[in-house]
N, C-alpha and C positions, 0 to 999 in steps of 0.2 A: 513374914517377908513374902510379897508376891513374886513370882516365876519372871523374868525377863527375858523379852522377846531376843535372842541374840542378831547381835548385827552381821554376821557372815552372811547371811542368806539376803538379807536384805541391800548390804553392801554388795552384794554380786549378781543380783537378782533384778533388784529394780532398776533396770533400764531403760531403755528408751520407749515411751508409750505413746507410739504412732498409732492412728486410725486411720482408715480407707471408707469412708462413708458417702461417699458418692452417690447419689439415687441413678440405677439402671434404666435404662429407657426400657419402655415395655414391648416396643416396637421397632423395626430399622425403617428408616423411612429412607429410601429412595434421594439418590444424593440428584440436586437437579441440577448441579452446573460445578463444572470441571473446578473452577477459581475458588467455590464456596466449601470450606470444608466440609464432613459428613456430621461433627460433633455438634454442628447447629440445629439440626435437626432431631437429634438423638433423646429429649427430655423431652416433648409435645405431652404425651401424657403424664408427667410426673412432671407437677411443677414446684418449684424448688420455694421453698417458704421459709429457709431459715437468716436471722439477719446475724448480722455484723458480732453482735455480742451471743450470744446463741450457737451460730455455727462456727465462731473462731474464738474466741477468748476464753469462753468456759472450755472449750478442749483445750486449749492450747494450756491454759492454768492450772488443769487437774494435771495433764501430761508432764507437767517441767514440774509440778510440787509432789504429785505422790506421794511416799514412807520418805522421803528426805526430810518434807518438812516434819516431820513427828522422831526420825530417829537419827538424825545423821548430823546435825547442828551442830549438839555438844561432842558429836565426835572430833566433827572439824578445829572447833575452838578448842578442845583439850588436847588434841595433836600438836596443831599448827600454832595455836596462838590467833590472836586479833588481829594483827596487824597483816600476818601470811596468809591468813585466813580471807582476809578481805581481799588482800591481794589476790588471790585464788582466784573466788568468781567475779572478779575483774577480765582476769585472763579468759576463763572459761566462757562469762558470756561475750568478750571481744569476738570470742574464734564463732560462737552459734550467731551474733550476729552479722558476723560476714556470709554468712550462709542463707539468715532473715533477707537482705539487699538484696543475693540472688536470686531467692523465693519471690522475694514482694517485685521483681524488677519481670522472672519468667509469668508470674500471676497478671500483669498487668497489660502484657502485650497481644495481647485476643481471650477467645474467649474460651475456658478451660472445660474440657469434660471429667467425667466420673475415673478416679486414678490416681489425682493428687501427683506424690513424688513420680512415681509411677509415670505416669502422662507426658510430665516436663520433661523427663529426661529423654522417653522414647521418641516425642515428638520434636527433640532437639538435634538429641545427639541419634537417634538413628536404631532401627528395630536392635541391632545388636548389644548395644550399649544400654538401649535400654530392657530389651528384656533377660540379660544377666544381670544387671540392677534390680529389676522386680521380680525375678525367683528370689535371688536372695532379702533383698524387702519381703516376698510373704512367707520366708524360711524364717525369721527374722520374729515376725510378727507372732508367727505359730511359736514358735520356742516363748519367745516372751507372752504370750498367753500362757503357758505352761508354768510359767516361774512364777509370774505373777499368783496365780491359782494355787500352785504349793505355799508362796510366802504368807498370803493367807491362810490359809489351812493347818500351818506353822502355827499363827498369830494363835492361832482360835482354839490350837491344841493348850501352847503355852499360859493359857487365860483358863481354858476349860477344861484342858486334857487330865486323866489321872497318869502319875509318872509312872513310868516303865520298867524303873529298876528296885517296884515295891518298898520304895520310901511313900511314906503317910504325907497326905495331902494336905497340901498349907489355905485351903482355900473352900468353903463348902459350893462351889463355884465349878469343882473339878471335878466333873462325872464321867468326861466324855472318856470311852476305851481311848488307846494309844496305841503306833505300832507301825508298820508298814501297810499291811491290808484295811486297818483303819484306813488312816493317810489316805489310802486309795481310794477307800470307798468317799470320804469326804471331798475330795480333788474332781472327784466324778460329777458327785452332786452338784457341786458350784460349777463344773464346764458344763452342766445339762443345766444351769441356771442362766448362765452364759447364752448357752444355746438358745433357751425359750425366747429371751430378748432380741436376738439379733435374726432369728427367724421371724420376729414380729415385722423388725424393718424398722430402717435408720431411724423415723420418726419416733418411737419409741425409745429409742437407743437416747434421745435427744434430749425426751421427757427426763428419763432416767438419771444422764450425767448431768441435770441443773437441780434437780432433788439433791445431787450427791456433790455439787457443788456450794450448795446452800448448808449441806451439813458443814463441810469440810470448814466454809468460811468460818460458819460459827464458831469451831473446835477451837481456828487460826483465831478468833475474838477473846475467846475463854483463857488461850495461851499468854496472850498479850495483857488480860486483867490479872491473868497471877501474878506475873512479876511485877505487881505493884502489890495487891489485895491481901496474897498469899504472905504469911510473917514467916520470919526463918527458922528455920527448920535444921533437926538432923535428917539423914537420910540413910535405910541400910542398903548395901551395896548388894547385890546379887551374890550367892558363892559361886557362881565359876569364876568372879573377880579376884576370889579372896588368893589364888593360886597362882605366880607368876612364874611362871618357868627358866626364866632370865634372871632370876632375883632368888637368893636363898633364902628359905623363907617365907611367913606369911605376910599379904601387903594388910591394909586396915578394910576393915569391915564396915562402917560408916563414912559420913561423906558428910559435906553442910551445905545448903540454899540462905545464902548469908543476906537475902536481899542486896539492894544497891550502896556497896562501899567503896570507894577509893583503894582499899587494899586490896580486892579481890580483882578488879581489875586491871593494876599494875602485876597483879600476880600471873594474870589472861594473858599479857600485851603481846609476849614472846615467845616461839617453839620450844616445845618438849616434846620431844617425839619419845614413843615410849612403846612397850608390847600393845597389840592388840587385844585385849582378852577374849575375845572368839574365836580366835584363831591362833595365837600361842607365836605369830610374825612381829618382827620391828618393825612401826611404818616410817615412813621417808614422809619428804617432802612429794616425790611422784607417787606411790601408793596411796597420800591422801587426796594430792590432786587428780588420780584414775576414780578416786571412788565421788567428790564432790562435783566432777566431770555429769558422769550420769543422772544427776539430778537437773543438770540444767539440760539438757536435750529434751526433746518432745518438741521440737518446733515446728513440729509438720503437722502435729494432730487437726489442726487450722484450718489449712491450706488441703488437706486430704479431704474437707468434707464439701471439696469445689462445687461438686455434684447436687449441693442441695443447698446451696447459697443463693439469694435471691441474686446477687450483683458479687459475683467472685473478685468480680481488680479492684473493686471498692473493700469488699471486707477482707478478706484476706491483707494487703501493706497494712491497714489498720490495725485488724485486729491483732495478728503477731506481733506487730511491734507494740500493742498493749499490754497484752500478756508476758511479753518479754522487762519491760520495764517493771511493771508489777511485782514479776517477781524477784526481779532485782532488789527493790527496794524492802520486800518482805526477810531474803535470804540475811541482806545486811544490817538488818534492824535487826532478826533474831539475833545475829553474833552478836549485835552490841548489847541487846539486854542481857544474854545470856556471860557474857564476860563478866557482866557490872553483878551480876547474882550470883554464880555458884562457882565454888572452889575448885582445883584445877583437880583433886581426887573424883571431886563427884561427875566431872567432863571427862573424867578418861574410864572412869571403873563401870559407870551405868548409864548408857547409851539412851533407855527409855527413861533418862527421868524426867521429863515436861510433864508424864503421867504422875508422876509424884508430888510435884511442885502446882497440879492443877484446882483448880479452886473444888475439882471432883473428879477424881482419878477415873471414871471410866469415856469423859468425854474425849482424852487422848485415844485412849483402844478405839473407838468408834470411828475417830477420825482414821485412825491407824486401817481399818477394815474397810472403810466406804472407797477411801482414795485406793487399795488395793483390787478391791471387785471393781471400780469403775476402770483400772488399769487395763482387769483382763477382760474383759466386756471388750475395752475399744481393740485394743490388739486383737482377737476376736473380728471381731467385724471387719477392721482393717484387714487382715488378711482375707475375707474373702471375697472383700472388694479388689485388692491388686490382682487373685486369682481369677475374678472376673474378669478384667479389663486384658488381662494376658490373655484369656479365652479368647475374647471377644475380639484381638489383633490378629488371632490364628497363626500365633508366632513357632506352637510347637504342632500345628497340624491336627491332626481328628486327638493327638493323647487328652489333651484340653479341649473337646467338644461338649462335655457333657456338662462343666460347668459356665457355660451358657446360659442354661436356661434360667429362668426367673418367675416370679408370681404374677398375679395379677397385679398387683401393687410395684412390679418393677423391680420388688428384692430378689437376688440372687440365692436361690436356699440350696442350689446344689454345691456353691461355692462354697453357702454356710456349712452345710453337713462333710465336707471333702477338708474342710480347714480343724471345724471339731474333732473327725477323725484323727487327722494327725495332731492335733492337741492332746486326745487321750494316749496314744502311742507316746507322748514324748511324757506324759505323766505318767506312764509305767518303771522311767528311768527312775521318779524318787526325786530327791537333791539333785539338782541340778544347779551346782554353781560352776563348773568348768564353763559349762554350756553357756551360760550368763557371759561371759567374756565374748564370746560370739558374737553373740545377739547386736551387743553394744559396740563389735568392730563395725558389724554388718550395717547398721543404721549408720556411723562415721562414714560407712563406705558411699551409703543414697546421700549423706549431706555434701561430701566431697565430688560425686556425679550432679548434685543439683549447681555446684558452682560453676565445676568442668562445662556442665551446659548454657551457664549464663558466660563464664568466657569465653566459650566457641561461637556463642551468636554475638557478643562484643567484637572479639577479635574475625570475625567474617566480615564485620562494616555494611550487614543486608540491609538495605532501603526498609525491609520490611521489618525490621526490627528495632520497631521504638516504644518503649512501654513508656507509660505516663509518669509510673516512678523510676526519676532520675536519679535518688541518691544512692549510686551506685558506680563504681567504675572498675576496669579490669584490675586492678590493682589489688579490690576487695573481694574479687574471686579467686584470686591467685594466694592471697591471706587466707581465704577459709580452706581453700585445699590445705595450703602448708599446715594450717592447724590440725586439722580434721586428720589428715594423715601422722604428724606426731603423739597426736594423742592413742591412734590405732596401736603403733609404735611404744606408747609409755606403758599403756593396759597390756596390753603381752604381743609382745614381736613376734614369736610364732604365730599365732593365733593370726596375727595381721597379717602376715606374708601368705599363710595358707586361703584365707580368705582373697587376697588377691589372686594367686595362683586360679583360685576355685571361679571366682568372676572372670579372666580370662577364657578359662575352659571353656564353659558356656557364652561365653562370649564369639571367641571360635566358631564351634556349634551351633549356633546360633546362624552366623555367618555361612556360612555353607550350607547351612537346613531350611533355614526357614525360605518360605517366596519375598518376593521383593514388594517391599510397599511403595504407598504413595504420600508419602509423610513428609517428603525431603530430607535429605542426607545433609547433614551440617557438614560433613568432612568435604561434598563438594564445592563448598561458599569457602571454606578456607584454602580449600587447595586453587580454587578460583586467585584469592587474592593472593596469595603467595606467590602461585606463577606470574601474577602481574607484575608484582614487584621485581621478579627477579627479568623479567622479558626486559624490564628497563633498564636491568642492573649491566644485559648483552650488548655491549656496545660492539656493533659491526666493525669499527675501526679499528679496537682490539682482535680482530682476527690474524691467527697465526697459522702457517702451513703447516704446523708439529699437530694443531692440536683439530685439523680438518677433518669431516667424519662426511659419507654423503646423507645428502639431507633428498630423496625422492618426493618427484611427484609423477606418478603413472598414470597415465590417460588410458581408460578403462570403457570400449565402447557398448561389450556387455559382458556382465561378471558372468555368464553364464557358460560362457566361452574361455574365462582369462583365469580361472580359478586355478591353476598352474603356475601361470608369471604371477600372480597375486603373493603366493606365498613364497614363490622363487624370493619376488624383491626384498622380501620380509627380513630373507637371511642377510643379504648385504649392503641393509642398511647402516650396521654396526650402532645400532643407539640412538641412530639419527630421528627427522623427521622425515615422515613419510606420508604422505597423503595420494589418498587415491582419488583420480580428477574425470571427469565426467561431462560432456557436451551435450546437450542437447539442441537441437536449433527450433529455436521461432522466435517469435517477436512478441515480447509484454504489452506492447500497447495493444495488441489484437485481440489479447487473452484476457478471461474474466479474473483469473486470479494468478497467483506465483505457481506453474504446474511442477516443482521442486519439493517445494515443503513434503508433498503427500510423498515421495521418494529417499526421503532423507534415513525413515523405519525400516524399511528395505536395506539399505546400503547398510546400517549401522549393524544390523542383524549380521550381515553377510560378515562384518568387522566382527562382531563377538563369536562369530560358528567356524570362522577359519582363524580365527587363536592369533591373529596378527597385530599387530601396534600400529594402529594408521589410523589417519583422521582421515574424514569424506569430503571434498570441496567441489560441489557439483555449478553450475552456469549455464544460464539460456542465453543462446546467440545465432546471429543470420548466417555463420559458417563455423565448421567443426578449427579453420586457420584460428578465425576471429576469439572464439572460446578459448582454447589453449593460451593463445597469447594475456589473454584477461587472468588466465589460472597463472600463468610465469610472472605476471606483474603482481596478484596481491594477494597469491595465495600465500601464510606466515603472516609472520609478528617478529618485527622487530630485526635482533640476528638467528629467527629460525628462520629461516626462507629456503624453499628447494633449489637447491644449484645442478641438480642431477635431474632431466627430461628422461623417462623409461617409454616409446614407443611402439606397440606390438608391430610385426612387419609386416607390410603390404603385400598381401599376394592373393591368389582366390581360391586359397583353401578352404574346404568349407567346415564352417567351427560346428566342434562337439558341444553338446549342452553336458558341463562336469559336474551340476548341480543337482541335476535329475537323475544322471548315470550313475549305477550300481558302482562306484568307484572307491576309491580311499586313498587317502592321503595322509603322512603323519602330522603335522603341525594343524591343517585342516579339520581332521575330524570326518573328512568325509565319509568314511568307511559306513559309517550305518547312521548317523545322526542327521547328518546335511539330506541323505534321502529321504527319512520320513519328515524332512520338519522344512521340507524345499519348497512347499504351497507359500512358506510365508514370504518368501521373493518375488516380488512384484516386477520382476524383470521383463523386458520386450522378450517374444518368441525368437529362436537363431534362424536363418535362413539355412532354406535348407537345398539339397545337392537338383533336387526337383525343380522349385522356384528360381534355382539358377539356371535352367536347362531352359524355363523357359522366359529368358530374358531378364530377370529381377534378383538381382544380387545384392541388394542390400545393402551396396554401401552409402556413407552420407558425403566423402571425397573422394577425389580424383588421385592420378599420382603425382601430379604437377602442385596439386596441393600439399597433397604428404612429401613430398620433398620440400616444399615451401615453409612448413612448417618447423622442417629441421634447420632451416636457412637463419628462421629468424631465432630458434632457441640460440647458435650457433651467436649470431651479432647479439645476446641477452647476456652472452657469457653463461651460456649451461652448457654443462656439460652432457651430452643427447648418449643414449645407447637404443639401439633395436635389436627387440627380443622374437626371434625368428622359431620355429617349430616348439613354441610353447604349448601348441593347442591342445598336447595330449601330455604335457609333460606332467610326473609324480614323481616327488624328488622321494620316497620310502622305496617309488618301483626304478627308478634310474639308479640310486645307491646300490640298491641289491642286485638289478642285473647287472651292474659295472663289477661289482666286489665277485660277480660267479661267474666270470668271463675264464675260460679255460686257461691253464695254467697261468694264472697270476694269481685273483684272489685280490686286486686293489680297484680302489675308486680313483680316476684320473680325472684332473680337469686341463685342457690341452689351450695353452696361450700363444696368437701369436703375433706378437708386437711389431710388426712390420706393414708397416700399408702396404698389401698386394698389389693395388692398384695403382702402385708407381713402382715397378719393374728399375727404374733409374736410380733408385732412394731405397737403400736397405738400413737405413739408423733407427736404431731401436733404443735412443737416449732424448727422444721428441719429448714434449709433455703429451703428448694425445698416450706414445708408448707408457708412459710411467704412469698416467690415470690406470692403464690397461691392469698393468701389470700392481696397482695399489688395487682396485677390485677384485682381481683374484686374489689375492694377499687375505683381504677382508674376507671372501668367502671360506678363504680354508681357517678360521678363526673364530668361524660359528662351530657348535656342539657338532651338531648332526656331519659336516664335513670336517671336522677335525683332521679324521684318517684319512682325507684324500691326499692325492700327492700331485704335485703342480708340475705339469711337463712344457716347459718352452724350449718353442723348435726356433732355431736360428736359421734365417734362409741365408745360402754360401754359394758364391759363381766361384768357376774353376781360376786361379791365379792368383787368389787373395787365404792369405794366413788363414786356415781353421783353426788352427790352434789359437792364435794367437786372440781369434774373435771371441772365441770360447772364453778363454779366461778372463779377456776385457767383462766380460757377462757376465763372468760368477765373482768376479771380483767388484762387480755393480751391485749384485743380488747380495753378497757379502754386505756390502754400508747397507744396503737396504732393510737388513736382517728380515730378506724371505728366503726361505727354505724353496726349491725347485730343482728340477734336473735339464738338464739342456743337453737336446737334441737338435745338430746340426744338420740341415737338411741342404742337400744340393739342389737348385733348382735352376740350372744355366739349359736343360732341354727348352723350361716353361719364357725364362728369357727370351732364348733364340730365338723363338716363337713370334714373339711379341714383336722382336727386331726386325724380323722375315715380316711381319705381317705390316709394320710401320712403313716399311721398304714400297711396299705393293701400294698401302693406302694411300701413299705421297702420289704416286703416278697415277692413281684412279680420281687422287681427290680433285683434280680441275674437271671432272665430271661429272663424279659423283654430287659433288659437293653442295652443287648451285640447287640440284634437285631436292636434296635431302634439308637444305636452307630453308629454301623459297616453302617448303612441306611444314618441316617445323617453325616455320615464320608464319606460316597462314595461322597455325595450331597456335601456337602462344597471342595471335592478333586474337582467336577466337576466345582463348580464357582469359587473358589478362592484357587488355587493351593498354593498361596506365604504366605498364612496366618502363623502367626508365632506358633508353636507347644506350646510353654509354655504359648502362650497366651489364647489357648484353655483348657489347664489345670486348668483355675481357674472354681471354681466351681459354679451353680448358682442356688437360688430358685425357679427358673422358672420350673423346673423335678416337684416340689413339690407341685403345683397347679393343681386340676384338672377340668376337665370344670364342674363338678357339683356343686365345688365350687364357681368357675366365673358365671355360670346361676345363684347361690344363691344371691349373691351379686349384679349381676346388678337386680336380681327382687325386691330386700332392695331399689335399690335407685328409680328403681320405683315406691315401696309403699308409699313412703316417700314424693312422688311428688304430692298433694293433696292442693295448685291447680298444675296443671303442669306450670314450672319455663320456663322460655325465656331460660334461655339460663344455662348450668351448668358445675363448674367447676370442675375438678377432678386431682388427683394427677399420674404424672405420671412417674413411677420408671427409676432408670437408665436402660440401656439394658444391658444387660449379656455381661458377660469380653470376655466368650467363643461364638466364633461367631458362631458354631454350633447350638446354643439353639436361632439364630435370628427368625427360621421362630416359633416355639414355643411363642418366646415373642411379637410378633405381633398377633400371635394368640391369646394367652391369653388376650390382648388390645380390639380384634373384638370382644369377651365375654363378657367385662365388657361394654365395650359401645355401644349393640347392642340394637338398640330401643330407645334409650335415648333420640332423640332426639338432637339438636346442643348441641353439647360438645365439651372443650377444655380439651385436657390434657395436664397437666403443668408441666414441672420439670425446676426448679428453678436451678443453680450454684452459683452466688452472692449474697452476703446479700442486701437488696434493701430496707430494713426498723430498723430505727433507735428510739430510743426516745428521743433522746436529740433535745434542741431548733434547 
C-alpha cells in the first residue's frame, strides 16, 4: 500500500495563486504632459511580447486548477454528493465571476501598468486603499509561497520520505531522511529553486509555466482515459482511514473503482457528510464549500501579468473569462465521471485515488508536483512584483526604496531577494495551515477591493470612465463584494474581521503618512456626485426659521492682513457655508488670459494652513461695488447661498502682515508653520505706514462706495456685519488675556442690541436685535468659547421700569433658551446730550445747512452723477447726531467693559436712503467704535429666531 498524500495541508494550503508579473521599466522617462499619464511611458525598453493565451490563460488555468484538480474532487463528491456538489461551483464560480466583470470592465478602460490587482485598486480607489490592499496582496503572496513549497515538500516526502516512527518502508522508492530539519533543508532547496527563476525574469518564468502547463494537460488527458480504459478494481484504503474516531470501531480497509454503473451513481447523487480522515472534524456543507471555494480563485494570475502583455484590454476580458469557463467545465465533468466510477467508501477514505485508478500511477504525483512548484514560482514572483510597484508609488517613503531597483533586463531582484527572504522566515514556521486561512481571506479581501473599485467608478458616473467591456453593471459588483465577503466570513470569522481591522490600520497609516499623489481620488468623483444630488434635493422654499444657520461670505482684500477675521468667521458660521470672496479690478477683454486661475493655489493653500472650512470665490471687475455684488448674486448652489455679507471696517489703519509675523494662532496654525511655509502666498505686499505718509494708501474704494456697498447687500436681503479692529486680533491671545483679567478669571463677550444711533428707539425686540443677539448665541456654542459668558447691557432713561425691562429681557432670553446676564445701564446724561445738541442744530441748521448741502451735493455730483434725485430726498437721522454724542456713547461702552470683553457685539443701523449722508454715516460708525477694541457690527434683515419646537 502506498503512503497517501493527506488532504489537510492541501485543503488549507492551496490557496489562491496570484502572480504579479508585470515587466519593470528599466528607466522613468520623464512624464511630458500633465493630461498623459506616466505609465505610457514606463515600458520603452522592455517590450511586452506575451499574447492573449500565453500571458492570461495558462496562468490564469494552472492558478484556479492546482492540487484541486488531483486531490480534492473525490473529496467533494464523497462529502457533498453530485448534485450539492455541482451546486457548489455553481455558487463558487457565480461569486469569482462577478469579480472577472469588474476585472475585465477596470482592464479595459486605459491602459494598465506593471501591478495587476495592485494597480487597479490604487489607481481607483486612491493610495490608501490601495496600498493597504497591496501590503496585504504581497503578505498574501509570500505566505502562499511558503505553503505552497511546504505542500510539496509534503508530497515528495510522502512518495520518497523514509517514515519517522521506524516502521519499515513500503516502498523501495523511500530513501529520502524525514524530520523537521529535513523538511527544512528541502523547503530551502525549492524556494532557492524558486529563486533562480524569477531572478532570471518573467520571461523565463513564462517559458517555465507552459512546459508545466503542458505537463499538467497531459496528466488532466491520462485522468480522463482511466475512467473508461482502466477495469475496476479494488482499492486499499490508506491506514489513517482505517480509524474513525466518531465511529467505534474499525471502518473497511478497501474501497471499489466500479467503472460506470447506474448503482454507483445513484449511490453519489445525495450528501453524506461524514469525518474527515485528516483531520479527525465532521464536515458540513460550509466546511466543504470553504475548502472547494479555494480552488476556483486564481483569477488574477491573468490580469497580473498586464505588464508583459502585448494588448492588456484585449487579453486580459478574454483570456479570464477563458480560463474561467474552462475550468468550469473540467471541475464538473470530473464530478460526473467520478460519481458514475467509484463507491462513496473509496470518495471519502482516499483523497488521492485518481493516482490509483490512473492508467500509471505516477503520472497523477507528477501532475500533483509540477502544478505545486509552478504555484509557488508565481506567488514568488507575484509578490515581488506588488512590492515593486509599492516602491515604486513611494507610498511608504525611503522604508521601500531599496526595492526599486532592477536589472538591466527591467526585473526587480531586490524585490525578488526581500520577497524570498520572508519566504524562508515563514518556512521556519513548519506547517502552516492556520496561516493558510489568511492567505485565502486576504486574496477575498483584493477581490472584494477590485469590485469596490469598479463600483466607485460606476457609481461616480466620470465621463472618463468607459471601458469597452460592457457586460458589467453596478449590481455585479455589489454581488461580488457580498460574496467575497461571506465567504471570508464562512472560512473563519475571526480570521476575516482581524484581517479587516488589520487593512484599516494601514489604511489609516497610510492616510496620514504617506504624500499625496496625483492618481485621482475616486472618493472625490463620488462625493462630487452625491452632493449634486442632494443640492437638488435643497429646495429653498422649504426653508424654515428653526432650522437657519448663517451661511457667510467675507470679502477679503488681502489675507495677509485678515488672517484674524478669517478664522474669527470660521467660529460663527455654525455649519454653515462660508466662502471667502475676493475682488479684483480690471477688464478681461484687455487681458491675455483669466489673471485668477494662477491665484486660486494661493488662496486654497491659505484654506488648508488656517484649518477653516471655506470655499474661495474670487472675480475680476471695473469696481470692488460691482464684484461684491456679482459674489451676492451667484456665489452658492442652489439653497446654499451666503445670506450673511462679513465686511472688514473702513478706516486707515495700517494693516499688519499676520502671515509673515512671528505670530500664532490656535485654529490657524500660525504659531511656527504658517511662518516658514509663508513664501507660498502669492499675496500683494500690505501698504505700509511710509507709503501712506507719502500719499498712497492703498486703497481700491472710497467711503461712499463702501457704504454703497452695504446699501445694496441691505435691498439683497443680506444680512451685512462689520468687523472692526480685527487687524491684530488672536482669538488663543484674546481668550487668555480676557480669562486673566484681575479678579475675575472669565471670558466676556459684551452685546448690545440697541441701535445707538437712535437715542429715540431703545427696543431691543427688532429683527436686526435678534440676528444680534442669535450670533452671539452661535458664537458661545463653538468649543473654544464655550466658557465664555454673554453680557447684554440694556440702555435705561430715568422714569421708565428697570425692573420691569429687565425681566421683559430675561424672560425673552428665557424662550430663546440663551444663557446671558443683563446689565442695565443708564444712559439719560448720553441722551440729554444728544436732545441739547438737536436743540442748537435746529437753530444753526438754516445756515448751516445750505452750505454743508450745496458741499455734499457737489461731492456726490462728482462720484455718482446717475443717482436718482428722489432717492436723495428721503430724509435721515444721521444730520441729527453729533460727534459729542457719539464720544458719549462709545465712552459708556467703555465704562461698562470692567473686565474688558473678547470680542463685542454692537448693532448696526441701516444706512441712509440719501446717499449724500453716506460719508456722514460712516463717520458716525468710526465714533462709535473707536478704541473698542474687536467689534462687529450687526444689522440683521431676516427673522433667524423662532420659539417654537
Amino acid at each position: 500500500m502506498t503512503e497517501r498524500t493527506p488532504l489537510l495541508h492541501y485543503r488549507l494550503s492551496t490557496s489562491v495563486n496570484e502572480s504579479e508579473l508585470g515587466a519593470p521599466p528599466t528607466g522613468q522617462v520623464p512624464e511630458q504632459h500633465p493630461v498623459i499619464p506616466r505609465h505610457r511611458f514606463a515600458h520603452s525598453s522592455q517590450p511586452r511580447k506575451l499574447s492573449t493565451f500565453f500571458g492570461v490563460v495558462i496562468p490564469t488555468l494552472l492558478s484556479m486548477f492546482s492540487v484541486v484538480l488531483f486531490l480534492r474532487i473525490g473529496f467533494l463528491v464523497g462529502q457533498s454528493g453530485l448534485y450539492q456538489g455541482i451546486a457548489m461551483f455553481i455558487v463558487a464560480y457565480f461569486i469569482i465571476c462577478m469579480t472577472v466583470l469588474s476585472v475585465c470592465a477596470i482592464s479595459t478602460n486605459g491602459a494598465l501598468d506593471a501591478g495587476g490587482a495592485y494597480y487597479m485598486i490604487s489607481r481607483a480607489l486612491g493610495p490608501e486603499f490601495g496600498g493597504s490592499i497591496g501590503i496585504m496582496f504581497f503578505l498574501a503572496n509570500v505566505c502562499a509561497c511558503a505553503l505552497y513549497v511546504l505542500g510539496l515538500v509534503e508530497a515528495i516526502i510522502a512518495t520518497f520520505g523514509v517514515p519517522e516512527d521506524g516502521a519499515l518502508a513500503t516502498s523501495t522508492y523511500q530513501i529520502l531522511p524525514s524530520g523537521y530539519w529535513w523538511s527544512l533543508l528541502y523547503a530551502t532547496a525549492i524556494a532557492l529553486l524558486c529563486l533562480l527563476v524569477c531572478m532570471v525574469g518573467a520571461h523565463i518564468y513564462a517559458k517555465a509555466t507552459f512546459l508545466i502547463f503542458l505537463v499538467v494537460m497531459f496528466v488532466l488527458g491520462t485522468i480522463f482515459i482511466s475512467f473508461f480504459a482502466v477495469r475496476p478494481r479494488t482499492i486499499s484504503l490508506p491506514s489513517s482511514a482505517d480509524f474513525n474516531p466518531m465511529v467505534n470501531g474499525s471502518g473497511p480497509t478497501t474501497a471499489n473503482f466500479t467503472g460506470f454503473k447506474l448503482e454507483t451513481l445513484q449511490g453519489n447523487l445525495w450528501a453524506d457528510y461524514t469525518v474527515d480522515y485528516t483531520t479527525g472534524n465532521l464536515m458540513t456543507f460550509a466546511t466543504v464549500f470553504a475548502v472547494i471555494f479555494n480552488g476556483c480563485t486564481g483569477i488574477m494570475a491573468g490580469s497580473n501579468m498586464s505588464g508583459d502583455l502585448k494588448n492588456p484590454s484585449y487579453s486580459i476580458p478574454r483570456g479570464t473569462i477563458t480560463a474561467v469557463i474552462f475550468t468550469f467545465i473540467i471541475y464538473n465533468l470530473l464530478c460526473v465521471l467520478v460519481a458514475c466510477t467509484c463507491d462513496r467508501v473509496l470518495l471519502q477514505k482516499d483523497y488521492s485515488f485518481l493516482r490509483d485508478i490512473n492508467v500509471w500511477n505516477p503520472f497523477v504525483t507528477l501532475g500533483v508536483y509540477s502544478s505545486t512548484l509552478s504555484a509557488a514560482m508565481s506567488n514568488l514572483i507575484g509578490a515581488s512584483r506588488i512590492l515593486y510597484a509599492l516602491a515604486r508609488d513611494d507610498l511608504f517613503g525611503k522604508a521601500l526604496s531599496p526595492a526599486k531597483k532592477t536589472s538591466n533586463s527591467g526585473n526587480p531582484w531586490v524585490s525578488v531577494l526581500i520577497s524570498w527572504f520572508l519566504v524562508q522566515l515563514v518556512l521556519f514556521s513548519g506547517k502552516l495551515n492556520t496561516i493558510a486561512s489568511i492567505v485565502t481571506i486576504f486574496f477575498l479581501l483584493v477581490y472584494a477591493a477590485v469590485d469596490l473599485a469598479c463600483l466607485a467608478l460606476e457609481w461616480a458616473s466620470a465621463p472618463n470612465f468607459r471601458p469597452t467591456f460592457r457586460y458589467f453593471t453596478w449590481h455585479t459588483c455589489v454581488l461580488g463584494i457580498v460574496g467575497c465577503a461571506v465567504m471570508m466570513f464562512l472560512i473563519n470569522s475571526i480570521y476575516a474581521s482581524a484581517s479587516i481591522a488589520f487593512m484599516l490600520l494601514l489604511l489609516l497609516l497610510i492616510h496620514y503618512l504617506s504624500p499625496t499623489s496625483s492618481w485621482g481620488y475616486i472618493s472625490q468623483a463620488l462625493i462630487f456626485h452625491q452632493v449634486r444630488k442632494y443640492l437638488l434635493m435643497l429646495d429653498v422654499r422649504k426653508d424654515h426659521v428653526k432650522f437657519w444657520r448663517p451661511q457667510v461670505l467675507l470679502m477679503v482684500s488681502n489675507p495677509r492682513s485678515s488672517v484674524g477675521l478669517i478664522t474669527f468667521i470660521n467660529d460663527i458660521k455654525k455649519s454653515g457655508l462660508y466662502v471667502l470672496g475676493h475682488v479684483q479690478l480690471g477688464d478681461l477683454s484687455t487681458l491675455p488670459s483669466d489673471p485668477l486661475q494662477s491665484q486660486y493655489a494661493s488662496w486654497l493653500s491659505l484654506v488648508d494652513h488656517l484649518n477653516i472650512k471655506a470655499f474661495v470665490n474670487l472675480t475680476l471687475a471695473d469696481s470692488v461695488r460691482h464684484g461684491i455684488q456679482h459674489l451676492l448674486f451667484i456665489s452658492g448652489l442652489g439653497g446654499m447661498r451666503p445670506n450673511t455679507l462679513v465686511l472688514g471696517f473702513y478706516d486707515d489703519s495700517i494693516p499688519k502682515d499676520k502671515l509673515a509675523a512671528n505670530h500664532s494662532t490656535d485654529l490657524s496654525c500660525l504659531a511656527h508653520e504658517l511662518e516658514q511655509r509663508s513664501t507660498q502666498f502669492h499675496f500683494a505686499s500690505l501698504r505700509s505706514r511710509n507709503r501712506a505718509a507719502d500719499g498712497y494708501d492703498g486703497k481700491v474704494l472710497g467711503p461712499r462706495e463702501y457704504v454703497a456697498i452695504i446699501a445694496d447687500a441691505v435691498k439683497m436681503l443680506k444680512n451685512v456685519i462689520l468687523a472692526r479692529h480685527f487687524n491684530s486680533f488672536d482669538r488663543a491671545q484674546a481668550l487668555s488675556a480676557a480669562s486673566s483679567s484681575p479678579g475675575k478669571g472669565f471670558v466676556y463677550v459684551d452685546v448690545w442690541p440697541v441701535n445707538l444711533l437712535r437715542p429715540d428707539s431703545t427696543s431691543y425686540v427688532d429683527t436686526c436685535s435678534l440676528f444680534l443677539l442669535q450670533l452671539a448665541c452661535i458664537l458661545n456654542m463653538v468649543r473654544a468659547w464655550r466658557k465664555a459668558t454673554l453680557r447684554l447691557f440694556l440702555c435705561v432713561e430715568e422714569g421708565r421700569s428697570v425692573r420691569g425691562l429687565e425681566e421683559k429681557l430675561r424672560q425673552l432670553l428665557k424662550e430663546l433658551r440663551i444663557k446671558a446676564q443683563i446689565y442695565p445701564v443708564p444712559w439719560d446724561q448720553q441722551v440729554a446730550l444728544h436732545w441739547q445738541r438737536q436743540g442748537e442744530g435746529d437753530k444753526r441748521q438754516s445756515s448751516q445747512s445750505c452750505d454743508t448741502i450745496k458741499e455734499e451735493k457737489k461731492l456726490a455730483k462728482d462720484e455718482d452723477e446717475d443717482e436718482d434725485d428722489y432717492v436723495n430726498s428721503f430724509p435721515s437721522n444721521t444730520t441729527l447726531l453729533s460727534d459729542d454724542y457719539l464720544a458719549a456713547v462709545n465712552q459708556l461702552i467703555l465704562d461698562q467693559a470692567r473686565p474688558p470683553p473678547a470680542i463685542r457685539f454692537l448693532y448696526l443701523p441701516r444706512p441712509p436712503a440719501d446717499t449724500r449722508r453716506y460719508n456722514s454715516y460712516l463717520h458716525q460708525l468710526e465714533l462709535l467704535t473707536r478704541d473698542l477694541g474687536p467689534t462687529l457690527l450687526i444689522h440683521g434683515v431676516t427673522p433667524v429666531i423662532t420659539t417654537d419646537i
